[in-house]
DOBA-338315 format. One record per residue (C-alpha): z, x, y; residue in three letters. Coordinates in pm, 1 decimal, padded with zeros to 6 digits. Each point is the difference from the previous one (the first is absolute). Layout:
BEGIN
[pt [Z, X, Y], "ala"],
...
This chain:
BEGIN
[pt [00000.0, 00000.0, 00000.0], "unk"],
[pt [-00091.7, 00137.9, 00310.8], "unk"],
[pt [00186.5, -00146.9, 00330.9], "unk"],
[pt [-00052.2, 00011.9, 00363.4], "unk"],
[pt [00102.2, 00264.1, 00165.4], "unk"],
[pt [-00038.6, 00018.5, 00414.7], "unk"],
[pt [-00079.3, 00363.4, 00125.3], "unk"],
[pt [00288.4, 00248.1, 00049.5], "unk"],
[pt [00101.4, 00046.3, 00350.8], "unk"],
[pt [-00227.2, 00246.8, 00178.3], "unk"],
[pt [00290.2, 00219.5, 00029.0], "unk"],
[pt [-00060.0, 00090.8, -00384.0], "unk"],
[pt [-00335.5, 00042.3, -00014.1], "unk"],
[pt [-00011.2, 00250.2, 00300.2], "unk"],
[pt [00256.6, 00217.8, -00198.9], "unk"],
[pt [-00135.3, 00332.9, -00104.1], "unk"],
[pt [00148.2, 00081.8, -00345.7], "unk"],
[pt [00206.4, 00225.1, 00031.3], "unk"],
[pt [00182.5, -00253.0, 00248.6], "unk"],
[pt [00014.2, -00282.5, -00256.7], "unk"],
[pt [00133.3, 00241.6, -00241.6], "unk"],
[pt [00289.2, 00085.1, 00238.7], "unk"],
[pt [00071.8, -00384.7, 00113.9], "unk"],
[pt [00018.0, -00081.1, -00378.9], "unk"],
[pt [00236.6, 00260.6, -00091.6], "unk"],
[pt [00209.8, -00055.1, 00334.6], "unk"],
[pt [-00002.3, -00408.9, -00115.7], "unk"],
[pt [00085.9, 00056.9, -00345.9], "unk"],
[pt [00283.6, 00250.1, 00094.8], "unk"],
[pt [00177.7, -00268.2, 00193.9], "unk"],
[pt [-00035.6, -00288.5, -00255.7], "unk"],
[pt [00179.6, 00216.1, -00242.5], "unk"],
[pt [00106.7, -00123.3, -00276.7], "unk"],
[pt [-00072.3, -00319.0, 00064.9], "unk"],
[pt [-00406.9, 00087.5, -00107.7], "unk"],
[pt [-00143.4, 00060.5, -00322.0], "unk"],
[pt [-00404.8, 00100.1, 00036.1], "unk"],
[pt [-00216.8, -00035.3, -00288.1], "unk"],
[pt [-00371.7, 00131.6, -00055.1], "unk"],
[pt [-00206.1, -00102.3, -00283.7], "unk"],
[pt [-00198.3, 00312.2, -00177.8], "unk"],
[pt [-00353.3, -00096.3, 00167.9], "unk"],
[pt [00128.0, 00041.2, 00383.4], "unk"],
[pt [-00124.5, 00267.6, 00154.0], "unk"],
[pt [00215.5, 00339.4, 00091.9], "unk"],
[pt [00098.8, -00112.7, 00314.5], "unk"],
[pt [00210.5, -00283.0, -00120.2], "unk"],
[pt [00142.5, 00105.2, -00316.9], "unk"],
[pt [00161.6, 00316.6, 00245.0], "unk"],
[pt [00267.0, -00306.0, 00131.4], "unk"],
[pt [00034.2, -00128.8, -00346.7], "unk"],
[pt [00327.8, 00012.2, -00175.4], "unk"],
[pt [-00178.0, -00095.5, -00317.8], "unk"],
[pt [-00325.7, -00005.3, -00141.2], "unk"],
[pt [-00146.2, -00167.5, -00316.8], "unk"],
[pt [-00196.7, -00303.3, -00109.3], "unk"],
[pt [00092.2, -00342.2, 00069.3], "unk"],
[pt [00231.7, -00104.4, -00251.8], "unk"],
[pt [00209.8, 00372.9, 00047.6], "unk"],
[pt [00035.2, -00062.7, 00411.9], "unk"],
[pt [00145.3, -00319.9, -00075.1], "unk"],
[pt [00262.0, 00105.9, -00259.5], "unk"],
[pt [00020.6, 00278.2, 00272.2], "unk"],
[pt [00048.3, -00197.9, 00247.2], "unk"],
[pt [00338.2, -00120.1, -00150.3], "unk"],
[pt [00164.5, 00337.4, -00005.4], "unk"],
[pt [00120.1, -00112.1, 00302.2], "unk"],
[pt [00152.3, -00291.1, 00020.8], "unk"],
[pt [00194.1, 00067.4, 00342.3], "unk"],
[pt [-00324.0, 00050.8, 00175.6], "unk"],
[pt [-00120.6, -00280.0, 00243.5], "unk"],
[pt [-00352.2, 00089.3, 00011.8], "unk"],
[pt [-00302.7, 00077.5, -00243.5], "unk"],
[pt [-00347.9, 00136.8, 00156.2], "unk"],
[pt [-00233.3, -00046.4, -00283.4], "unk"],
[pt [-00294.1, 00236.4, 00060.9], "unk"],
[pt [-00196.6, -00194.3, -00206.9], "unk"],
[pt [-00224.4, -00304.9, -00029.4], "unk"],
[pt [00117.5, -00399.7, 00021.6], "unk"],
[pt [00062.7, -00092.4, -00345.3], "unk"],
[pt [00258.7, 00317.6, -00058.3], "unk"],
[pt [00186.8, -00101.4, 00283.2], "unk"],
[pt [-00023.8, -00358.8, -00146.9], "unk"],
[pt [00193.1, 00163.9, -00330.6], "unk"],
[pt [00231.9, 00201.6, 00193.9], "unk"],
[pt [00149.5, -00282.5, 00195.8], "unk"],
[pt [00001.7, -00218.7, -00335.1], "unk"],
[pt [00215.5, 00291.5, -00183.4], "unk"],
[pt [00193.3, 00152.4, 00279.9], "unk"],
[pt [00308.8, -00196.1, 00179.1], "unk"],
[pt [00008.0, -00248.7, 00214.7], "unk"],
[pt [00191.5, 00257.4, 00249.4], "unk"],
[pt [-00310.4, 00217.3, -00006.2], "unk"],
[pt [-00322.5, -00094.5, 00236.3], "unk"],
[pt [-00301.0, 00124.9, -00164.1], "unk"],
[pt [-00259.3, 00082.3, 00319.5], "unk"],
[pt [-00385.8, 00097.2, -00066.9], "unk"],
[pt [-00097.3, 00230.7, 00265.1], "unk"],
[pt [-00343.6, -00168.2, 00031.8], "unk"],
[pt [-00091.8, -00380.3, -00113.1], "unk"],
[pt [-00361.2, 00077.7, -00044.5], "unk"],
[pt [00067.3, 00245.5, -00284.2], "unk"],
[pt [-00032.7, -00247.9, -00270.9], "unk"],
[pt [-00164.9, 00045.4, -00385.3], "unk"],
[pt [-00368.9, -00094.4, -00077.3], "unk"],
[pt [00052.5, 00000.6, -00337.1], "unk"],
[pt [00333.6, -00255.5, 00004.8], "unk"],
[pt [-00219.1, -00191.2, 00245.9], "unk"],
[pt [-00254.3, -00027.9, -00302.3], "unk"],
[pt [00258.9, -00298.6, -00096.7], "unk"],
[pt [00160.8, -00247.7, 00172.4], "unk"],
[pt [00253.5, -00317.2, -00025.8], "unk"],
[pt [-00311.3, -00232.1, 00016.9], "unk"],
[pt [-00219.0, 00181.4, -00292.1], "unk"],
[pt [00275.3, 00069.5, -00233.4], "unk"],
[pt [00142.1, -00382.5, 00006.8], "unk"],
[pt [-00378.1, -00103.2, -00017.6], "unk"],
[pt [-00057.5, 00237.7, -00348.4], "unk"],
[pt [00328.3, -00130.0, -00140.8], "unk"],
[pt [-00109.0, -00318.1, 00079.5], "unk"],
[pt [-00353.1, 00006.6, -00140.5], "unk"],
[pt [00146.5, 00212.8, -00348.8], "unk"],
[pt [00218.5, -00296.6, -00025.0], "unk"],
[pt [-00266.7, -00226.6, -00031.9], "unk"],
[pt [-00136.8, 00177.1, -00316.1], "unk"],
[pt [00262.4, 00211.8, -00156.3], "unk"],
[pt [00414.1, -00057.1, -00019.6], "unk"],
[pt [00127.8, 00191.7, 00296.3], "unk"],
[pt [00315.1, 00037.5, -00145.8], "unk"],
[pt [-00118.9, 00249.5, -00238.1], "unk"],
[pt [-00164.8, 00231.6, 00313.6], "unk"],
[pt [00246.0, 00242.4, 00134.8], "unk"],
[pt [-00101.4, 00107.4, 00373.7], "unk"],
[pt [00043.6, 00363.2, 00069.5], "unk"],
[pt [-00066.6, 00110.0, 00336.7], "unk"],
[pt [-00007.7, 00383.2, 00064.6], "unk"],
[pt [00242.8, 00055.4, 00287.7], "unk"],
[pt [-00272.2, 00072.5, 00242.0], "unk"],
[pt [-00025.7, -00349.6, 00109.2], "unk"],
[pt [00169.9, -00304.1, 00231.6], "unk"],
[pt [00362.1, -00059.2, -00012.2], "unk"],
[pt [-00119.0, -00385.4, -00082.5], "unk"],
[pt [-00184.9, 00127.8, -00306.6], "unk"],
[pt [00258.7, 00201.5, -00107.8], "unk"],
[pt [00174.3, -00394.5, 00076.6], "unk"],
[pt [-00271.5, -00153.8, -00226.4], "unk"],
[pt [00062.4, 00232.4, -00246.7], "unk"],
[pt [00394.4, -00048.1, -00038.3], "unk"],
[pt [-00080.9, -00357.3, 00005.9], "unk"],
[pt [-00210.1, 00006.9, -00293.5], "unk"],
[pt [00220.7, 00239.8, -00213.7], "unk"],
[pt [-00213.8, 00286.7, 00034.8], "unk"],
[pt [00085.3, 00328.7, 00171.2], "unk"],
[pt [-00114.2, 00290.8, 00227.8], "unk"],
[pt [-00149.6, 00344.6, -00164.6], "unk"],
[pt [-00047.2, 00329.6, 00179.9], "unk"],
[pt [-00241.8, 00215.2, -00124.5], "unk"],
[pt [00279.0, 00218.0, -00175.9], "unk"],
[pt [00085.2, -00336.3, -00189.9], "unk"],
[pt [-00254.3, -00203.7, -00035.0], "unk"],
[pt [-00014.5, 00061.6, -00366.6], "unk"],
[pt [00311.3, -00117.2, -00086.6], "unk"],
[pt [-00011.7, -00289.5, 00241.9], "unk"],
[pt [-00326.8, -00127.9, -00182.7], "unk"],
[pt [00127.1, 00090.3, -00357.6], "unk"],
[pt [00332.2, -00219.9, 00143.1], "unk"],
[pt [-00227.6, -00238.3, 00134.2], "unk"],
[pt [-00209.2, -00085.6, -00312.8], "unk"],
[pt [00338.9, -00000.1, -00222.8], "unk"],
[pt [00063.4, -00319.0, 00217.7], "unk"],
[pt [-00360.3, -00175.0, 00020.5], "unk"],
[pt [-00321.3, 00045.4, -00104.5], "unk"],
[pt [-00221.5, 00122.3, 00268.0], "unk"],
[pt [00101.3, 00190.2, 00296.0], "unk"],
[pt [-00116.3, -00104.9, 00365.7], "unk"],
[pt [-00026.8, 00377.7, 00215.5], "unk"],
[pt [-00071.0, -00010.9, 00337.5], "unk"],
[pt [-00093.2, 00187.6, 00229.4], "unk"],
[pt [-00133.3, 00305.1, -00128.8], "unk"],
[pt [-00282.8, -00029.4, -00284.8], "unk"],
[pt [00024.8, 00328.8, -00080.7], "unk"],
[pt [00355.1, 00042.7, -00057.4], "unk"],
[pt [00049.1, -00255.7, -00220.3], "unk"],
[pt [-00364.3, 00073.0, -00213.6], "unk"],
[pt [00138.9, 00352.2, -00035.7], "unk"],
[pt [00374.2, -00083.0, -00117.3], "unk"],
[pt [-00174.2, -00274.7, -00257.1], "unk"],
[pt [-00243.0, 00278.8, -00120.5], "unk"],
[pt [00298.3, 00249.3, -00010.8], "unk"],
[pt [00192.3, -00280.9, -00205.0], "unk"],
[pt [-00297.4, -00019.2, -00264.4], "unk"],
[pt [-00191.5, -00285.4, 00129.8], "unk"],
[pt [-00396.5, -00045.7, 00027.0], "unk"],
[pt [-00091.5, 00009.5, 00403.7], "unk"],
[pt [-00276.7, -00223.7, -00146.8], "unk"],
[pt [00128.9, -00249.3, -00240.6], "unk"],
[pt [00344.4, -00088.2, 00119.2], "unk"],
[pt [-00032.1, 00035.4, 00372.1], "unk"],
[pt [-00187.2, -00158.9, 00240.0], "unk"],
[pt [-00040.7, -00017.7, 00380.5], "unk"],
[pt [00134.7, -00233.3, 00242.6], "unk"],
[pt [-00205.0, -00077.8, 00321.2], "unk"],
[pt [00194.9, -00235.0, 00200.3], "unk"],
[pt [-00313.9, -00049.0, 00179.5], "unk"],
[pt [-00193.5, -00168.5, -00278.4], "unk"],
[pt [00127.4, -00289.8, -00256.4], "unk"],
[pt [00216.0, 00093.9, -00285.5], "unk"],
[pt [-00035.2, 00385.0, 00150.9], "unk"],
[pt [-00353.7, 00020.1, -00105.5], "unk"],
[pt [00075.5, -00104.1, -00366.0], "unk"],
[pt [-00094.7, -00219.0, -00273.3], "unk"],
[pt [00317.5, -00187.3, -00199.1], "unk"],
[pt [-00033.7, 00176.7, -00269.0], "unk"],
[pt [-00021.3, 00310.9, 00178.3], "unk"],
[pt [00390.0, -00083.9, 00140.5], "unk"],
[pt [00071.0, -00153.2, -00285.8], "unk"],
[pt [00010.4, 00297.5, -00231.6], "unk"],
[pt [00088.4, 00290.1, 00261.3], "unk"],
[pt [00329.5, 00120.2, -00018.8], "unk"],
[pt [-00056.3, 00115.4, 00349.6], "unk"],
[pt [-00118.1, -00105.5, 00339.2], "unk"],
[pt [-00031.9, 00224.4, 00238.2], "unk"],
[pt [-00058.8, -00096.0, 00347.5], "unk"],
[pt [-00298.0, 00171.4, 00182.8], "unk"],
[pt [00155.5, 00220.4, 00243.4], "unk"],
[pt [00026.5, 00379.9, 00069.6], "unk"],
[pt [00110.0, 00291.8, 00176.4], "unk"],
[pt [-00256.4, 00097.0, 00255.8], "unk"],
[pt [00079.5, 00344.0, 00003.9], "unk"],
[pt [00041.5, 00029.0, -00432.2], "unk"],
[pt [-00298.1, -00157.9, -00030.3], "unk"],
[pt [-00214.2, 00261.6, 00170.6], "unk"],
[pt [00059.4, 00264.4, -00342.1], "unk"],
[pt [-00276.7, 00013.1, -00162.1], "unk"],
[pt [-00100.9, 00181.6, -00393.1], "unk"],
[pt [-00235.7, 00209.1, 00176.8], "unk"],
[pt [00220.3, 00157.2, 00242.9], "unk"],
[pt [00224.7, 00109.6, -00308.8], "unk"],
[pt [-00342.4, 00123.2, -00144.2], "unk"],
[pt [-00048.0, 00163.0, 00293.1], "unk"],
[pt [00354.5, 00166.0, 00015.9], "unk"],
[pt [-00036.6, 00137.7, -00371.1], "unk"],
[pt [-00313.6, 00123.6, 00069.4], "unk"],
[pt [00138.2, 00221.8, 00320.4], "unk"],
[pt [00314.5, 00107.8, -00190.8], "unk"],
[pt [-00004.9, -00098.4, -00403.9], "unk"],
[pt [00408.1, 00091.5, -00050.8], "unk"],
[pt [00079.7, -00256.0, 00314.0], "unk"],
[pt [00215.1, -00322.0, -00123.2], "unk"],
[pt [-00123.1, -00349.1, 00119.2], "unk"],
[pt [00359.7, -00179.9, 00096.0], "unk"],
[pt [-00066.5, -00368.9, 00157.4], "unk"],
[pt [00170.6, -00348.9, 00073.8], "unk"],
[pt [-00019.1, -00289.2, -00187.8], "unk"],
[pt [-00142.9, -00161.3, 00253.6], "unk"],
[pt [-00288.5, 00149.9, -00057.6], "unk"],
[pt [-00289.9, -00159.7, -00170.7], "unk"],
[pt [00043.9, 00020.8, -00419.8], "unk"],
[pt [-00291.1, 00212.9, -00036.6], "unk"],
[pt [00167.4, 00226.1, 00233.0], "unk"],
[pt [00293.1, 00031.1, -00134.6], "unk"],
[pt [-00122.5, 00019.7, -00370.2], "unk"],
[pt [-00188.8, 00300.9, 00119.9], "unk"],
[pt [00270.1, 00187.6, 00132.5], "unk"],
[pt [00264.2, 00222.4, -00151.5], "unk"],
[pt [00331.7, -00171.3, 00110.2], "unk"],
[pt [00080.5, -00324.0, 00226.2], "unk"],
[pt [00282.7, -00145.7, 00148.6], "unk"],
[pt [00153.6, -00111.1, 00262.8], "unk"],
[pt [00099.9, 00200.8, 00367.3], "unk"],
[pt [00307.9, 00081.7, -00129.0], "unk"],
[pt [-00178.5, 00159.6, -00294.3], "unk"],
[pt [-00248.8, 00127.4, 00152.6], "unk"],
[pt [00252.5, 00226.0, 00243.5], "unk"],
[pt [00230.6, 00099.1, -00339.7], "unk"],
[pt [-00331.7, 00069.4, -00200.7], "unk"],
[pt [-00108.0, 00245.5, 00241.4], "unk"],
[pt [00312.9, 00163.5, 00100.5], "unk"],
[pt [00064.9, 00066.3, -00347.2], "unk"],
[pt [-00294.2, 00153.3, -00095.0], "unk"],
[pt [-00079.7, 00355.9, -00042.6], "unk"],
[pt [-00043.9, 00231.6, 00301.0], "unk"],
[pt [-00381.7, 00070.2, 00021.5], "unk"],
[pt [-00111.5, -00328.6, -00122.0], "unk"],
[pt [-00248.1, -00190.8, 00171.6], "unk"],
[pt [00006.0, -00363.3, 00069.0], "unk"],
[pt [-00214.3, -00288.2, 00075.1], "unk"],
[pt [00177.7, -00295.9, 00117.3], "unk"],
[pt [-00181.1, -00327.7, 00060.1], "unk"],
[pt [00241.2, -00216.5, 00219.2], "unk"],
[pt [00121.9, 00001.6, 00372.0], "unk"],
[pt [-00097.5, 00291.1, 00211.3], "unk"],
[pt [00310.3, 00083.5, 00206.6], "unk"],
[pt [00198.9, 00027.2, -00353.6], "unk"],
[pt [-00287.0, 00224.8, -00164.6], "unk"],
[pt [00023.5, 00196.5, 00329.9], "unk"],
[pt [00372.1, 00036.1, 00017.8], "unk"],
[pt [00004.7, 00067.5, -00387.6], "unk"],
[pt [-00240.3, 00309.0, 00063.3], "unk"],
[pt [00239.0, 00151.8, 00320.9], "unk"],
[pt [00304.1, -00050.5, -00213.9], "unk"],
[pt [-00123.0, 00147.1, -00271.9], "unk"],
[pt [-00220.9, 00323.6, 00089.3], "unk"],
[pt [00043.3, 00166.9, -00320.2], "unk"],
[pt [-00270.7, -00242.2, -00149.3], "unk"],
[pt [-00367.7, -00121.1, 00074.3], "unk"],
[pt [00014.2, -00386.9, 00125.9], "unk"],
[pt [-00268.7, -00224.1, 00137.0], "unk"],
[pt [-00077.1, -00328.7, 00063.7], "unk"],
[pt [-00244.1, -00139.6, -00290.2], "unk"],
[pt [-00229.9, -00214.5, 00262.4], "unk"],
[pt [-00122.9, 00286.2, 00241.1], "unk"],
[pt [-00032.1, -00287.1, 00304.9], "unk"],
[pt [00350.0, 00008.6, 00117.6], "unk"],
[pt [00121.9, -00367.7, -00014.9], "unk"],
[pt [00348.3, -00099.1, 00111.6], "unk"],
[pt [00144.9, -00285.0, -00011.5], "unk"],
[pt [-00116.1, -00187.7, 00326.1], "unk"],
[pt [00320.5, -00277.6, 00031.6], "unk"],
[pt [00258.0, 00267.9, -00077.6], "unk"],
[pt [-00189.3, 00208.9, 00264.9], "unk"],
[pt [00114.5, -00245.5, 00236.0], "unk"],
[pt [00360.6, 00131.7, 00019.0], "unk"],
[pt [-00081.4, 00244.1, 00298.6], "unk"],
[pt [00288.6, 00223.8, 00129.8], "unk"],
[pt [-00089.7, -00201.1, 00332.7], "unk"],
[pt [00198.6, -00333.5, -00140.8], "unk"],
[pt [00223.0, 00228.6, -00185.6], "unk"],
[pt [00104.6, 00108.9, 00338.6], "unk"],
[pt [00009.2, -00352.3, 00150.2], "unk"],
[pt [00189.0, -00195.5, -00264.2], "unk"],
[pt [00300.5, 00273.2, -00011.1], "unk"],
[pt [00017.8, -00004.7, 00402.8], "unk"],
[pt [00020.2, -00366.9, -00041.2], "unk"],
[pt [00276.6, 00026.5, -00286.4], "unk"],
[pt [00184.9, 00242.5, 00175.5], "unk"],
[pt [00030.0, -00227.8, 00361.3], "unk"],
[pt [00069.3, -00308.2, -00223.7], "unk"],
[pt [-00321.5, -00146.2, -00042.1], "unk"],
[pt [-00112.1, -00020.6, -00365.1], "unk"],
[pt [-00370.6, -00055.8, -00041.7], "unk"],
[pt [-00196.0, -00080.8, -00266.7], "unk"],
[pt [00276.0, -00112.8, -00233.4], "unk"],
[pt [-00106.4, -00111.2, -00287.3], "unk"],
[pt [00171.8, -00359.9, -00145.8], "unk"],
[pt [-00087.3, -00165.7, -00334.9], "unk"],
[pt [00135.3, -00362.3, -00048.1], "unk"],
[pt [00248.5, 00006.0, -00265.8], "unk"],
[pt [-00215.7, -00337.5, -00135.2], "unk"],
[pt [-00216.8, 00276.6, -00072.0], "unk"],
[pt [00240.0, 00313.4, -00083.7], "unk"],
[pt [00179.8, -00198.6, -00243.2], "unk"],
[pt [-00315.2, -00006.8, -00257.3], "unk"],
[pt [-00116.4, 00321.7, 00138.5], "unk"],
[pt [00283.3, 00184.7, -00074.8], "unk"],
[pt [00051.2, -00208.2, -00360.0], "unk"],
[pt [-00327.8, 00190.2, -00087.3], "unk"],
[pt [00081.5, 00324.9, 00131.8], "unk"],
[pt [00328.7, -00026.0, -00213.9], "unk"],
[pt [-00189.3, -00096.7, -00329.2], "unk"],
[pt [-00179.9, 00341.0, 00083.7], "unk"],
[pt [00249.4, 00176.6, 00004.4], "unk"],
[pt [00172.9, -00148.9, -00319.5], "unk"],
[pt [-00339.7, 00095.9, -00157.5], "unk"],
């Protein structure tokens, strides 16, 4: 979801930055304690320096509650994790995203409206109460609502096999939304057919784009969405990296189309992907096919082995892009005079289910 978010204050944009650096620094000093800063993995540099933790998702928000004294929570992130962190965190806390417009394209690949609309139409051919709903945690507090309405419950990409394997111990069929690829690659990785027991889910088309039999037999339906920037990995850039270095190991994200990730060495998720490498021999050389600020950091951190970026047009994440030093800056001036901005709030009519789900997750 991707809000509205008026311009910053021409005071912050005319800020060299070494200036914004400064104010931020001088702004967090005097909220103290009081401020806990967290940067996802895919922000660039100048954000995760201000960070007092970095990770994936799921990890800030379990990071998040370290500190349960704290008042505030700056999620360098994108909507829906700040979403999750307000759900898990106290009621104490205030959860602020430093820019509204940094939303997800791929959790805006499903919304309220489709979802209800698929569950509806399944119902009309198949029992619904034998299709659990998994939804991958990048997506909308209210489908992470749908799903702990439904019985079903939230995966990460760490997870998501056991959450499916829990899943189809309840039902028959498992409904995965958002990401495609995610949820073809943990049924593959589970021993399924990508052909014969899973088909796709348009929620722009009748029954997805399906015949009833087609739904009828699948034990999965996986809803046509993707991650813009996983999706750009291609086979032949792996060719193309073995053919420039034959000893260099293919590591990608799940995320990633199956082809992809059938053709590579090892895949996982961020969290992974950062042990993997840091683990690995010195002298090694890597290819990494996921977000290019990561891949980047991984190779400064780690300059006793060869990394690169699989997909030689550097593509980073546009929406997480959006959290600029600039409203860095701005929100923590505002925090620090009083003024929270950007807090985000979700209904507890909504954070009930929401959380339910997120707790199943974590019992799986």
């Amino acid at each position: 979801m991707s809000l509205y978010q008026a311009p910053l204050p021409a005071e912050f944009t005319a800020l060299s930055e070494q200036e914004t650096r400064e104010r931020i620094l001088r702004a967090r000093a005097q909220l103290g304690d009081d401020l806990v800063i967290l940067g996802h993995h895919y922000q660039r540099d100048e954000i995760i320096e201000f960070a007092d933790y970095r990770g994936d998702s799921y990890k800030l928000c379990k990071d998040a509650n370290r500190h349960p004294d704290a008042k505030f929570i700056v999620f360098c992130g994108v909507h829906f994790m700040a979403e999750s962190a307000d759900i898990l965190t106290p009621d104490s806390m205030l959860v602020i995203l430093p820019n509204l417009a940094a939303g997800c394209s791929m959790a805006d690949m499903a919304n309220q409206f489709q979802v209800k609309s698929c569950w509806k139409q399944l119902g009309q051919i198949t029992d619904t109460s034998r299709i659990v709903p998994v939804t991958y945690i990048n997506s909308a507090a209210n489908l992470k609502a749908f799903v702990g309405e439904h019985g079903g419950t939230v995966c990460t990409s760490t997870n998501a096999p056991s959450a499916v394997q829990w899943a189809l111990s309840q039902g028959d069929k498992v409904l995965f939304f958002p990401d495609q690829h995610l949820g073809r690659n943990t049924g593959v990785k589970l021993g399924f057919d990508p052909t014969e027991d899973m088909a796709l889910w348009d929620p722009f088309v009748p029954l997805g784009g399906n015949s009833v039999e087609k739904i009828q037999k699948s034990k999965f339906l996986l809803w046509k969405g993707h991650c813009s920037v996983h999706k750009r990995f291609t086979l032949e850039q792996i060719e193309q990296a073995r053919a420039q270095n034959p000893l260099v190991r293919i590591l990608v994200h799940p995320e990633c189309p199956l082809e992809v990730v059938q053709a590579s060495d090892l895949n996982g998720s961020t969290e992974f992907i950062i042990k993997t490498v840091e683990a690995s021999e010195p002298g090694s050389a890597w290819a990494i096919g996921t977000e290019i600020n990561l891949v980047r950091r991984l190779a400064r951190e780690n300059p006793d082995k060869s990394i690169d970026c699989l997909d030689p047009q550097i593509c980073p994440c546009s929406t997480m892009y959006r959290i600029h030093p600039s409203f860095l800056c701005w929100v923590l001036e505002e925090l620090a005079e009083g003024r929270p901005m950007n807090v985000i709030k979700v209904p507890e009519a909504i954070a009930a289910p929401a959380r339910k789900a997120l707790d199943q997750m974590l019992r799986v």
